[in-house]
C-alpha positions in Angstrom: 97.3 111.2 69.8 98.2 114.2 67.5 98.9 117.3 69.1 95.5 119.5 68.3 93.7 116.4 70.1 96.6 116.9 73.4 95.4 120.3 73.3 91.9 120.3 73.6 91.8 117.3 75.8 94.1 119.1 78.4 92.2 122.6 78.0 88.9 120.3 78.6 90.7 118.8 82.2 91.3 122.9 83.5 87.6 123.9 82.3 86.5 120.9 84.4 89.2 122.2 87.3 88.2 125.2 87.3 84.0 124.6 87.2 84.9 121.9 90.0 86.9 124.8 92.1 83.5 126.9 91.4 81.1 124.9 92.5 83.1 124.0 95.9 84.5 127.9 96.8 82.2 128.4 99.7 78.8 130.8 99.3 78.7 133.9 100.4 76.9 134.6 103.5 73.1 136.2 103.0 73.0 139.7 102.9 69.8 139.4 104.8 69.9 136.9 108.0 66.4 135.3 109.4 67.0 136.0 113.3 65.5 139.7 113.7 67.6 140.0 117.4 69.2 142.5 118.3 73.2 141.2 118.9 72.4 139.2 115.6 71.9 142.0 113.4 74.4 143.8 115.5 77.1 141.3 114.3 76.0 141.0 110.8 75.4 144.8 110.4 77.6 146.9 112.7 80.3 145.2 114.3 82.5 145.4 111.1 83.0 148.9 111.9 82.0 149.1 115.9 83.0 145.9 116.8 81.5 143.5 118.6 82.0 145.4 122.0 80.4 148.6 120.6 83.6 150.6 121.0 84.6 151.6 117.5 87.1 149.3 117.3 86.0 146.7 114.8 88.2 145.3 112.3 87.3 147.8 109.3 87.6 150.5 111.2 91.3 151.6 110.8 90.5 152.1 106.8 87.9 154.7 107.6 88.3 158.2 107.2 86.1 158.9 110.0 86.7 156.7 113.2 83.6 154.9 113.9 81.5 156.5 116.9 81.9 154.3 120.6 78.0 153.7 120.7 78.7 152.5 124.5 78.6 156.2 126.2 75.6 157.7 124.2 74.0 157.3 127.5 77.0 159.1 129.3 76.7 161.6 126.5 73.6 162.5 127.0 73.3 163.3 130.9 72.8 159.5 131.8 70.1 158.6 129.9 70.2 156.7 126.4 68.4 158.7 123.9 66.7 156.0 122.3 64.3 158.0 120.1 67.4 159.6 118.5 69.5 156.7 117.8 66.2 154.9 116.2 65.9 158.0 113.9 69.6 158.1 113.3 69.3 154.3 112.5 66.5 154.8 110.1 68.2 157.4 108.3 65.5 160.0 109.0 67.7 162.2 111.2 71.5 162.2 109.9 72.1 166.1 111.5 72.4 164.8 114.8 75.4 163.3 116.1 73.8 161.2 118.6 74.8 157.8 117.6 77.2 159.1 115.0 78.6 160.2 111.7 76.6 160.0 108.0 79.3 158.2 107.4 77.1 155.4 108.3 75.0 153.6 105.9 71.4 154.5 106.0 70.0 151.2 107.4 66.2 151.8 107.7 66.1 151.6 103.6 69.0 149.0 103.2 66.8 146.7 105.4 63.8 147.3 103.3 65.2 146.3 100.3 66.6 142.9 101.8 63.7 142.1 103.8 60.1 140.4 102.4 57.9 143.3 104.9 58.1 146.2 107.0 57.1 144.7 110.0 59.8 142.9 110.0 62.3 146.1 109.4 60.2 147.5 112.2 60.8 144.9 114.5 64.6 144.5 113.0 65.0 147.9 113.9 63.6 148.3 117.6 66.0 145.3 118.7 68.9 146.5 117.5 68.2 150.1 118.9 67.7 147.9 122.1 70.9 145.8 121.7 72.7 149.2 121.6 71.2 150.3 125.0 72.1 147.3 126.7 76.0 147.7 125.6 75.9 151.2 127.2 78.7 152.2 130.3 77.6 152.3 133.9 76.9 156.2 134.7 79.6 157.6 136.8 79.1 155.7 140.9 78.5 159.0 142.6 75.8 160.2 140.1 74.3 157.3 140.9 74.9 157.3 144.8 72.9 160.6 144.3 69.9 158.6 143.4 70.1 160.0 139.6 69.5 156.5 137.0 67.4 154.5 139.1 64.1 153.4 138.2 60.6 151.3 139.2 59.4 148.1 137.8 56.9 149.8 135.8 59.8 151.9 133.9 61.7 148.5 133.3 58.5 146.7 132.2 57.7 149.8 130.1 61.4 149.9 128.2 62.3 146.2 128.2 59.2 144.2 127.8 56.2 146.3 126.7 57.1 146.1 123.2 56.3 142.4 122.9 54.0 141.6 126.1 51.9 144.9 125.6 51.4 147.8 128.3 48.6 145.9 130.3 51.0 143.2 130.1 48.5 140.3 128.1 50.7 139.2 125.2 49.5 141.8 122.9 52.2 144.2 122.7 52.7 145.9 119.3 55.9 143.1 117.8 54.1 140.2 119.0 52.6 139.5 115.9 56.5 139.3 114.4 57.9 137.0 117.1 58.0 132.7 116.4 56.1 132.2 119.5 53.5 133.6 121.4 54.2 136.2 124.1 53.0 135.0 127.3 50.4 136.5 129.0 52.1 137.3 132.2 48.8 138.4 134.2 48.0 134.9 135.2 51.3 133.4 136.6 49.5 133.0 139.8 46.4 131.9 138.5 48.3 129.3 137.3 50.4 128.4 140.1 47.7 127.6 142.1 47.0 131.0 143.5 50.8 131.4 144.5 53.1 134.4 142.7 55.7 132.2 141.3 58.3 134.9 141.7 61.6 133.3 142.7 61.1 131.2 139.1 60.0 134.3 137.0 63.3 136.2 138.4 65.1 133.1 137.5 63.8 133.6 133.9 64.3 136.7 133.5 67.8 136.6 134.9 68.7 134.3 132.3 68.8 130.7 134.8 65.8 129.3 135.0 63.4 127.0 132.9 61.9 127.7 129.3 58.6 128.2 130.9 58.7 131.7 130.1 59.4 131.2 126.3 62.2 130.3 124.2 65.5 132.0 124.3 64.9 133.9 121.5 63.8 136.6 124.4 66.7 138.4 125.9 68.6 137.4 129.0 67.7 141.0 130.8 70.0 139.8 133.6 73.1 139.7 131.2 71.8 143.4 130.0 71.5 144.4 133.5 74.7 143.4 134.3 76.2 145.7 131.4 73.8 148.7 132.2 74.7 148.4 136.2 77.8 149.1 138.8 77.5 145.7 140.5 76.2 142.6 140.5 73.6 143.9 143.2 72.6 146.7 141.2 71.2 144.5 138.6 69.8 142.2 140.7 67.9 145.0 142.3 66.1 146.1 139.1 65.3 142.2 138.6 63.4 142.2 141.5 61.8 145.5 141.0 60.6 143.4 137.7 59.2 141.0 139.6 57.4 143.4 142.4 55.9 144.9 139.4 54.5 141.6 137.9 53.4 140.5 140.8 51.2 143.3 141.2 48.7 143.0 138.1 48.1 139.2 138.5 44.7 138.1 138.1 43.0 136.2 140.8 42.2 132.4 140.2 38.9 131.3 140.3 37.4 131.3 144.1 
């Protein structure tokens, strides 16, 4: 073999080396992911710089010029209560002159979404859950604030914040994201109707809670108990807005048939 043929035969081998290294370096992840929950997008999107624990503290966040903001005491910051509107806008990109959630440092997400996702309702939805995820990471108000009586709410505040959005206001399944969501929401008037005329409210806490069966729907809804738990002093102060959930749905059930 002469030595032009040595030549091209061995520069053939490291093309084929090098096209066989190609094809097996592993893909990049999507830059847009199919789950449209909140911790999901919170992990693809924000944890880089936030971290996971939503303290500014992620693993990018020492090469920043501007330390990433702790997005768990917005609610502190702002006299207790989480100001959700602002953080959505701030999110959006529609209001960067507030400082609620934190520098415009921060990439404008409301139009990066839109140009990775196939519709708006699903940047809508995208959106509202991880606003949502972000309230559910926020401190416990300081105890004696709260011994005051200050941060405590009814059922129909809870039902209103946390489940409204998919099961509607009258509570039928028809809230303005279930048309985005894989399954149904449930109408949750007619628990007892179904139960044979009896409020099946130890099980529904159990759902809700995070414990119980699948009767309520997949998991793809949120364990409130787990976001409770976060939000609250004690393990008893989370179970008391559980079952001020429950009081609530207990009283809009339809009657069975008589």
């Amino acid at each position: 073999m002469t030595r032009d043929v040595v030549a091209v035969v061995c520069a053939a081998t490291a093309l084929s080396a090098i096209g066989s290294a190609q094809v097996s370096r592993p893909a990049m992840p999507a830059l847009a992911i199919e789950s449209l929950t909140g911790r999901d997008s919170f992990e693809r999107y924000c944890a880089s710089c936030h971290g996971s624990d939503g303290r500014g503290t992620g693993p990018v966040a020492a090469a920043l010029k501007t330390r990433p903001a702790d997005l768990t005491t917005l609610a502190l910051r702002n006299d207790g209560s989480f100001p959700r509107e602002r953080v959505a806008s701030f999110v959006e990109g529609a209001d960067r002159a507030s400082p609620a959630h934190g520098t415009s440092d921060m990439p404008v997400w409301g139009s990066t979404f839109r140009g990775l996702e196939s519709s708006d309702a699903r940047v809508r939805v995208r959106l509202a859950n991880l606003v949502a995820y972000v309230e559910s990471l926020q401190r416990p108000p300081d105890p004696l604030r709260r011994s005051s009586g200050a941060g405590q709410v009814t059922g129909a505040q809870l039902f209103r914040t946390y489940c409204a959005s998919c099961h509607g206001e009258t509570a039928r399944g028809t809230g303005p994201l279930s048309g985005q969501l894989l399954r149904a929401a449930p109408d949750l008037t007619t628990y007892t109707a179904r139960n044979g005329g009896v409020f099946p409210g130890e099980r529904l806490r159990q759902m809700i809670e995070g414990h119980g069966p699948a009767a309520h729907g997949d998991r793809t809804m949120p364990i409130w108990g787990d976001v409770f738990k976060r939000q609250e002093n004690t393990p008893d102060d989370a179970s008391n807005r559980i079952d001020a959930l429950v009081q609530f749905l207990q009283s809009f059930q339809q009657r069975g048939a008589e």
